[in-house]
C-alpha positions as CSV (number, residue, x, y, z in Angstrom):
1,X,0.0,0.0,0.0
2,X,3.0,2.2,-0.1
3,X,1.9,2.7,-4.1
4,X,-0.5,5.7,-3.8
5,X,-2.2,4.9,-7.2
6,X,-2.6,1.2,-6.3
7,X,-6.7,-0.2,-7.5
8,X,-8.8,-2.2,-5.7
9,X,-8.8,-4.8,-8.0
10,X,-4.8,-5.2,-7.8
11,X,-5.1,-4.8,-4.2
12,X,-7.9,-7.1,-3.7
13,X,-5.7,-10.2,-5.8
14,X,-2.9,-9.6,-4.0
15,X,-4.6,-10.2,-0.9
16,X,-5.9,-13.3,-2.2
17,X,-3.0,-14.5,-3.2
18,X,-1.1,-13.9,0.0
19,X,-4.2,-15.8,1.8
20,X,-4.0,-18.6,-0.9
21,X,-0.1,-19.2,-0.3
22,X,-1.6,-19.0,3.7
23,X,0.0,-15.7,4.4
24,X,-3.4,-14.8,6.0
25,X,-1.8,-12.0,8.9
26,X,-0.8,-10.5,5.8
27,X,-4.1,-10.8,3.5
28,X,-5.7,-9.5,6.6
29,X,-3.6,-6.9,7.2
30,X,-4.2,-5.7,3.2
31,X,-7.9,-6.1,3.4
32,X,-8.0,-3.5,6.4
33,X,-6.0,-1.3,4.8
34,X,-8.1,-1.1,1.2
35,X,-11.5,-0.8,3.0
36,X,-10.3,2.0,4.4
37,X,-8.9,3.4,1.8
38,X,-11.7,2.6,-0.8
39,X,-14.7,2.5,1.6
40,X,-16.1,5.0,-0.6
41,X,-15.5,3.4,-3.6
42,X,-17.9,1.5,-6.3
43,X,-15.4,-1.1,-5.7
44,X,-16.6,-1.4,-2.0
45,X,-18.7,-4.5,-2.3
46,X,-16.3,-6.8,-3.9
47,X,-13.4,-5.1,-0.8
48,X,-16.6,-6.6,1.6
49,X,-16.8,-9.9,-0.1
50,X,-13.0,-10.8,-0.4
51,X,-12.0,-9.5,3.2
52,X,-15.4,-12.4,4.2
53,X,-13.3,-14.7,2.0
54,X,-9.4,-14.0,3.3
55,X,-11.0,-14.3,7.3
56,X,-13.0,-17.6,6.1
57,X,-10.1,-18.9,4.7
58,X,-8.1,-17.7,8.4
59,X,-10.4,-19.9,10.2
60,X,-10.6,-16.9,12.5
61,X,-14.2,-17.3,13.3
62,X,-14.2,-14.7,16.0
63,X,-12.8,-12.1,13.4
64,X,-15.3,-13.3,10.9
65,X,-18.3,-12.6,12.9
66,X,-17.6,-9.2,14.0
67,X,-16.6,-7.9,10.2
68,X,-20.2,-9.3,9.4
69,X,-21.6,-7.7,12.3
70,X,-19.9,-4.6,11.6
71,X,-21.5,-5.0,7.6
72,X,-25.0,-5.7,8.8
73,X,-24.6,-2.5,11.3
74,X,-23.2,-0.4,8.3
75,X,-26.3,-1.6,5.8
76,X,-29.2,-1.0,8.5
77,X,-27.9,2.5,9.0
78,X,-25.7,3.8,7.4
79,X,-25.0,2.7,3.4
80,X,-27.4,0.0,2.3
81,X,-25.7,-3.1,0.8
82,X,-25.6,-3.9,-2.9
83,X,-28.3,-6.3,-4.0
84,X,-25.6,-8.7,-5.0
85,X,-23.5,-8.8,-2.3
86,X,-26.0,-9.4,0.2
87,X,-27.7,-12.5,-2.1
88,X,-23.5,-13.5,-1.5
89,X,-23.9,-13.2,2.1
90,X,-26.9,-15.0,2.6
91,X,-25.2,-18.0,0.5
92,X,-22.3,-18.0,2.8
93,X,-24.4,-17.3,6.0
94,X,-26.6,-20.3,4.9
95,X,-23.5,-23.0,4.0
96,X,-22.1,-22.4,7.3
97,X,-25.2,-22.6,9.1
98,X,-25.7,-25.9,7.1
99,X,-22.0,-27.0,8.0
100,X,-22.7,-26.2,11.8
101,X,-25.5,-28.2,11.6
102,X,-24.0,-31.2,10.7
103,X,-21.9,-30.7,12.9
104,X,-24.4,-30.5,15.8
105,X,-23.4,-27.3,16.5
106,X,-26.8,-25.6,16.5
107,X,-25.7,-22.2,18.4
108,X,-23.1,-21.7,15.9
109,X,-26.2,-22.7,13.1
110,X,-28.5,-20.9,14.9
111,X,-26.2,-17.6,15.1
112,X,-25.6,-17.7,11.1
113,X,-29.1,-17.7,10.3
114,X,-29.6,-14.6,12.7
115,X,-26.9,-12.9,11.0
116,X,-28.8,-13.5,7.3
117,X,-32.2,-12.4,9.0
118,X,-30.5,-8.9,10.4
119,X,-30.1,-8.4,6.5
120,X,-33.9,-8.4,5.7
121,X,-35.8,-5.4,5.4
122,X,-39.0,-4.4,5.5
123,X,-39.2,-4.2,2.1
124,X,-38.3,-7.5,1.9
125,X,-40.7,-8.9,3.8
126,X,-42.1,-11.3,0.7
127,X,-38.8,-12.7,-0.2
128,X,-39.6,-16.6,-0.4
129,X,-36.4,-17.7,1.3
130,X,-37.5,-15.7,4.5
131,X,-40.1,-18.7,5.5
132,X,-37.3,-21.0,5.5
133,X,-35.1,-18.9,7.3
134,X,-37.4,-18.6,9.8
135,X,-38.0,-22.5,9.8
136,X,-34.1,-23.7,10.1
137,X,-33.9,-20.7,13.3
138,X,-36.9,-22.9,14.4
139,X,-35.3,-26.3,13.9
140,X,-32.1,-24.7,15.8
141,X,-34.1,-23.6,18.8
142,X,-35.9,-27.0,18.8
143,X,-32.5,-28.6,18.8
144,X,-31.2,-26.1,21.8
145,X,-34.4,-27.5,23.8
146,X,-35.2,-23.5,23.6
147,X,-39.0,-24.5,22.7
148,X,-40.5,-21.0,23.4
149,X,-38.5,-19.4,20.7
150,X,-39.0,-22.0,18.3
151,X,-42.7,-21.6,18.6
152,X,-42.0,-18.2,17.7
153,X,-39.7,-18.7,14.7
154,X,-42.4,-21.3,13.3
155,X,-45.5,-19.0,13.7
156,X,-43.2,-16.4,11.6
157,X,-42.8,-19.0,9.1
158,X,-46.1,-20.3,9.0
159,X,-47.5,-16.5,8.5
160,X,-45.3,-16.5,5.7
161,X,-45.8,-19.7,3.6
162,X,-49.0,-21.1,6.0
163,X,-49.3,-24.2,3.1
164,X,-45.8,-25.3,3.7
165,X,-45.9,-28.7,4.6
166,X,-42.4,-28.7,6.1
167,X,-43.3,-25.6,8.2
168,X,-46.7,-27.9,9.4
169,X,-44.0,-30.8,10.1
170,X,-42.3,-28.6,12.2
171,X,-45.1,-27.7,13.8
172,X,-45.8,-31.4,14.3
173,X,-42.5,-31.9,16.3
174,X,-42.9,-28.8,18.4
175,X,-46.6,-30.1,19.7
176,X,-45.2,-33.9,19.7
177,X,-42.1,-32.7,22.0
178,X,-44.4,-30.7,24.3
179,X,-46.8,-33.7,24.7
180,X,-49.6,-31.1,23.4
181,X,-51.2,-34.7,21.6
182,X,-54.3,-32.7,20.2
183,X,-52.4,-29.7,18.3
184,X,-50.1,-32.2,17.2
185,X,-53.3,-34.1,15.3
186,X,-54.5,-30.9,14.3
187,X,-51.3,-30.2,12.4
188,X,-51.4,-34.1,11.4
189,X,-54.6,-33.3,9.8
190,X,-53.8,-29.7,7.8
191,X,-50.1,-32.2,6.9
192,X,-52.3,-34.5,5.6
193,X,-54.8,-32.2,3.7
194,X,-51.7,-30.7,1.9
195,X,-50.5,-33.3,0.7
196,X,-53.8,-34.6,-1.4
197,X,-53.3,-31.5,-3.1
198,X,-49.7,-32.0,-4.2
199,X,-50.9,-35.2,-5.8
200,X,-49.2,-35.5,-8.8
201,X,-46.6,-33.1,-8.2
202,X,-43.2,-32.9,-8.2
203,X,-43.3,-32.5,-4.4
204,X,-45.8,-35.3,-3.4
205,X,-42.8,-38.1,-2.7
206,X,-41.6,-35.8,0.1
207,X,-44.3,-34.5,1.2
208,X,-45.3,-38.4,2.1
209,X,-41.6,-39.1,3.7
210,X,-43.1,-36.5,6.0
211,X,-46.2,-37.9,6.8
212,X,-44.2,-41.4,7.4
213,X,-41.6,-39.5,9.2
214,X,-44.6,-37.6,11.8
215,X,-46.0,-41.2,12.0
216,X,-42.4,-42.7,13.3
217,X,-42.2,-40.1,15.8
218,X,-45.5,-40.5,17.2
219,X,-45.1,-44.3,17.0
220,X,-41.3,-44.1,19.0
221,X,-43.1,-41.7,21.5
222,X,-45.8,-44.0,22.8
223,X,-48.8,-41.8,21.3
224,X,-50.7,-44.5,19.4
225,X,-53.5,-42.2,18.4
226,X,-51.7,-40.1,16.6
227,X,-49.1,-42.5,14.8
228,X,-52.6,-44.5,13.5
229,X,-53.9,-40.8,12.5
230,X,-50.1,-40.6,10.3
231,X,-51.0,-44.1,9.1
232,X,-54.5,-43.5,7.9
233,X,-53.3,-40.4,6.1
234,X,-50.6,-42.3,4.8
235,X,-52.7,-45.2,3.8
236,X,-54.9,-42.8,1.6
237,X,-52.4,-40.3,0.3
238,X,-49.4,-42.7,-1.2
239,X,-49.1,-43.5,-4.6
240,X,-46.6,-46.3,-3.6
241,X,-48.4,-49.8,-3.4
242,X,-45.8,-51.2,-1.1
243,X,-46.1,-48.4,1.7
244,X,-49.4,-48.1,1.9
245,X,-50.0,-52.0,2.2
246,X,-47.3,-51.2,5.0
247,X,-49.5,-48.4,6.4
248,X,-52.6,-50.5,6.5
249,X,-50.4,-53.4,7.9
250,X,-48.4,-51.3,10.7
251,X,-52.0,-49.2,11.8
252,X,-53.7,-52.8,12.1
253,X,-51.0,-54.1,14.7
254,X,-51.2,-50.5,16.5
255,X,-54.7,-51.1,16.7
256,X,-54.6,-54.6,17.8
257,X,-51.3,-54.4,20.4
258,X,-50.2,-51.5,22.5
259,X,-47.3,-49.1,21.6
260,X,-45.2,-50.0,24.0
261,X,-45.7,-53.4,23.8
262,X,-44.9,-54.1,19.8
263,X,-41.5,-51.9,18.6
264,X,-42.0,-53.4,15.0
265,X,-41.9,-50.3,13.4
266,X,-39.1,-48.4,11.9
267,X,-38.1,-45.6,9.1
268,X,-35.6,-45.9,6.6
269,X,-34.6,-44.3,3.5
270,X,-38.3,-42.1,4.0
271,X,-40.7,-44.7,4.3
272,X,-42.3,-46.6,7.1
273,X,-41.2,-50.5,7.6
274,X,-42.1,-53.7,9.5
275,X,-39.2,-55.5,11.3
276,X,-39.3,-59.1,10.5
């Protein structure tokens, strides 16, 4: 930076390159120095979006989150994001939530879908991804056994995209974990009324891996009613022979045996099976 007619397109590869050959203090060090020379700049967005890149690739994760706090503070109030590089932020902000995830991490998760939230606004309010957003903060909280909050997140989802048979499953689990048996049936029954609909459609098979997977969970948590309620709905709403002959099969030994009596059930590969 000693070269006072340096661009941020020279300065932004060199940077790179020194975090590629894993000089990262360096790359670091660079990035700082060009966003505050060119924080005025057009050039500003890709600066944002290569300094995210060069701290990713540090692995410091503590550095990481307060550069992307300090960009979601700068585009609520000060100078708004560029449509672009926001859409690149939520990408990255999803993939690590996704990686935390996996990791059963689900603060870490849970944190990177906040992050892409603070990035909506109001005017923004109909984007389709929000529902979903809304839904994986939900399954984080679920995970964190912080069931108020992911009552919360759901109903936001569910206000959003109320047809969404993955926000209703959700809902499901939720009611199922909080032993609320009737709610969870209601929601069995509005899971089961959507799918009919998406008969034919290129989202009926999972849609049905739902229903068998709400009927497992019922089944594994004692509350026959309900699991036989799945089964039914299964039983009339699959177009594969095999399951529902293993619907009709597993809701007549529910029906003739106790739960906790007969563990013959169990799920694989999205479908609902009979141990030998």
């Amino acid at each position: 930076m000693q070269q006072p007619g340096i661009s941020p397109d020279v300065g932004i590869n060199t940077a790179l390159l020194l975090s590629k050959n894993e000089r990262h203090d360096l790359a670091v060090g660079l990035m700082k120095e060009l966003l505050k020379k060119f924080e005025h700049s057009a050039n500003v967005g890709d600066l944002l979006m290569s300094n995210f890149d060069i701290l990713l690739a540090a692995r410091d994760r503590q550095s990481l989150k307060e550069f992307v706090e300090f960009c979601i503070v700068e585009n609520n109030t000060h100078r708004a994001l560029e449509p672009a590089v926001k859409s690149r932020f939520h990408i990255e902000f999803w993939a690590l939530a996704y990686t935390a995830d996996e990791e059963k991490n689900y603060q870490e998760a849970l944190d990177w879908y906040n992050y892409s939230l603070s990035l909506y606004s109001r005017e923004e309010s109909g984007d389709q991804n929000l529902a979903r957003l809304h839904r994986n903060r939900a399954t984080c909280y679920l995970n964190l056994g912080q069931m108020d909050k992911a009552t919360e997140s759901v109903n936001e989802a569910k206000k959003l995209d109320p047809s969404s048979i993955n926000i209703l499953f959700m809902l499901f689990k939720l009611a199922l974990a909080g032993s609320n048996i009737e709610q969870a049936k209601d929601v069995l029954q509005n899971m089961c009324s959507e799918v009919a609909k998406l008969e034919n459609t290129d989202k009926e098979s999972e849609a049905q891996k739902l229903i068998c997977q709400a009927a497992f969970m019922a089944y594994e948590s004692n509350k026959e009613s309900t699991a036989s309620l799945a089964l039914e709905c299964l039983a009339n709403c699959s177009s594969d022979l095999y399951q529902t002959l293993t619907a009709l099969r597993c809701l007549i030994r529910l029906k003739l045996s106790h739960v906790d009596q007969d563990k013959s059930l169990r799920y694989q590969g999205g479908k609902i099976l009979l141990k030998p």
